[in-house]
C-alpha positions, 0 to 999 in steps of 0.5 A: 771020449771025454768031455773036455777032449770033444770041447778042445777038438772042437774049438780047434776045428772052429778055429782052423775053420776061421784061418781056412775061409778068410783072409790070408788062409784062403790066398791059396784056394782062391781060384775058380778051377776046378769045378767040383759038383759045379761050383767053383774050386773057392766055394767049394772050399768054404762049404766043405768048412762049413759041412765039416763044421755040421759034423763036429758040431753034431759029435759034439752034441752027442758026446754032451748028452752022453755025459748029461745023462750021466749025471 
């Protein structure tokens, strides 16, 4: 994957995860039920986001150091 690709993608990710956790995103994930893993249905949401965000993040960082030993 090119550089630029792994950059746009993950931007847009961010993006999305920015509209999908707050306000009117989260309007229809806001509820308690159901429980997933114990938490309520809202917070299982935003962590899945959030741990969505830990794996692009990180395929970012690969990609990058992939083209950094490149040149």
């Amino acid at each position: 994957m090119s550089l630029r690709a792994a950059r746009i993608l993950t931007g847009t990710y961010l993006v999305l995860m920015v509209i999908f956790v707050t306000w009117p995103g989260m309007v229809p994930f806001a509820r308690i039920r159901p429980l997933i893993l114990g938490l309520p249905f809202s917070f299982a949401w935003v962590a899945g986001w959030v741990l969505g965000a830990l794996f692009v993040l990180v395929a970012l960082d690969r990609v990058e150091s992939r083209h950094r030993e490149d040149d």
